[in-house]
C-alpha positions as CSV (number, residue, x, y, z in Angstrom):
1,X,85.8,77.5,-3.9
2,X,82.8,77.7,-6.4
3,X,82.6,81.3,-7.4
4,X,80.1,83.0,-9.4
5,X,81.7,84.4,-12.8
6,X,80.9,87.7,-12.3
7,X,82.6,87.6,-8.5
8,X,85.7,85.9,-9.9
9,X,86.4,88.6,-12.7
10,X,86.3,91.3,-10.1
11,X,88.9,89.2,-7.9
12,X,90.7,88.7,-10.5
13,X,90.7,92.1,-10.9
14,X,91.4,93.0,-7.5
15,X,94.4,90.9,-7.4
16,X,95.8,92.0,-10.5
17,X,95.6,95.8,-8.7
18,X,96.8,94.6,-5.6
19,X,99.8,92.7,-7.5
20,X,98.4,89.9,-5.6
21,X,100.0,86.7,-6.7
22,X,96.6,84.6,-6.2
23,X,92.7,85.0,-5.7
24,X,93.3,83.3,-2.5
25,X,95.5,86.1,-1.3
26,X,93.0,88.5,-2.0
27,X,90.4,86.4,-0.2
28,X,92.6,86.9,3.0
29,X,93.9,90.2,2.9
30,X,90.0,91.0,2.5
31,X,89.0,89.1,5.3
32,X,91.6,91.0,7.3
33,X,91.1,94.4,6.2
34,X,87.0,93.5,7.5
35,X,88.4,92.1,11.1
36,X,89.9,95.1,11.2
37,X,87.3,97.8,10.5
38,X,85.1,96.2,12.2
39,X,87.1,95.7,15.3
40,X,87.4,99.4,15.5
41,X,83.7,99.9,14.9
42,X,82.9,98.0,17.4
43,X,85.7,99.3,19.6
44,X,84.2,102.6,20.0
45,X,85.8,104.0,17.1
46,X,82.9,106.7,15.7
47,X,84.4,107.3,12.1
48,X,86.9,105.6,10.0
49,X,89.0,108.1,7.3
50,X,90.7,107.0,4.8
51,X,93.3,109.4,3.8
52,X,95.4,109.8,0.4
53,X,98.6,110.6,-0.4
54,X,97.5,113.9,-1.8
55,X,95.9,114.4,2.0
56,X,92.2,113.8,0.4
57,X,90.2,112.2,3.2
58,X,87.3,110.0,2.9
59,X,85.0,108.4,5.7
60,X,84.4,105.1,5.4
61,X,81.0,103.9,6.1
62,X,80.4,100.3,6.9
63,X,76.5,99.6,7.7
């Protein structure tokens, strides 16, 4: 896949944080992470929070 330069550094940086062993991996895992917010979006689901291990919360907002 033809990638612009600045797109592929920030893959490659997303798969070195995810320990990701390739860029495609971190294609997929994105893709599914998407299908699933917005599957609850559209599911009737009003607000998505992410939550940390400290218990910080955070909505997520997806236009």
């Amino acid at each position: 896949m033809e990638l612009p330069e600045r797109l592929r550094g920030r893959l490659d940086q997303l798969r070195a944080m995810s320990e990701a062993g390739t860029i495609t991996q971190v294609v997929k895992r994105a893709v599914t992470l998407y299908d699933v917010l917005l599957s609850a979006i559209r599911n009737g689901r009003e607000r998505i929070i992410l939550r940390s291990a400290d218990g910080t919360e955070r909505e997520l907002l997806i236009p």
